[in-house]
N, C-alpha and C positions, 0 to 999 in steps of 0.2 A: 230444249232450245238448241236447233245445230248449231254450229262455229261455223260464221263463216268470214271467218278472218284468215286466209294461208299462212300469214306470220305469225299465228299463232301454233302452228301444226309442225312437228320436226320427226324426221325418224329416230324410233327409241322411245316415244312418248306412248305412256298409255292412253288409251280412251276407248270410250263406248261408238260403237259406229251402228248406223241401220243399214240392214242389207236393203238391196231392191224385194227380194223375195216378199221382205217383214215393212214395209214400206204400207203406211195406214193404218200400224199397229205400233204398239208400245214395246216391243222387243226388240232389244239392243243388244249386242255381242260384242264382249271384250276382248282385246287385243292389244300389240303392241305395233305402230306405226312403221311401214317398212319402205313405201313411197310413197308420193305426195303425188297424186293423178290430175286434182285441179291443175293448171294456167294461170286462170286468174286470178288478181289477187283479193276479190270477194268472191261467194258464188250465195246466192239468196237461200237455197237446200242445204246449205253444208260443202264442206271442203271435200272431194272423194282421197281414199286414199286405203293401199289396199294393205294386209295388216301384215305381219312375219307368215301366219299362215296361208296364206292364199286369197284371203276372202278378203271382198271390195263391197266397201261400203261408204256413206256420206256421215261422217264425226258428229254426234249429236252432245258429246260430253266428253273432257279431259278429264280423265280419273287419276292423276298422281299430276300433282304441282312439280 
């Protein structure tokens, strides 16, 4: 189920994100949140946001409270 709340998303935060690539598949990639690329403050897919290393993806799961 993405997140698509942006006040719920902060740099620093882990989470599971879907790439576009993996987008129709069950494959998610962990990371740690580095900027917040949504605007607004829902988005129906998921919040974009791309992670410390490079890769931009829509937050499907917050993996550390």
């Amino acid at each position: 189920m993405p997140i698509t709340n942006r006040n719920e998303i902060y740099p620093g935060l882990k989470v599971a994100i879907i790439l576009k690539l993996n987008q129709g598949t069950d494959m998610l990639t962990e990371g740690i949140v580095a900027d917040i690329l949504t605007n607004s403050p829902e988005h129906h897919h998921g919040i974009k946001v791309r992670l410390t290393d490079g890769q931009v993806g829509r937050v499907q799961e917050i993996t550390e409270n």
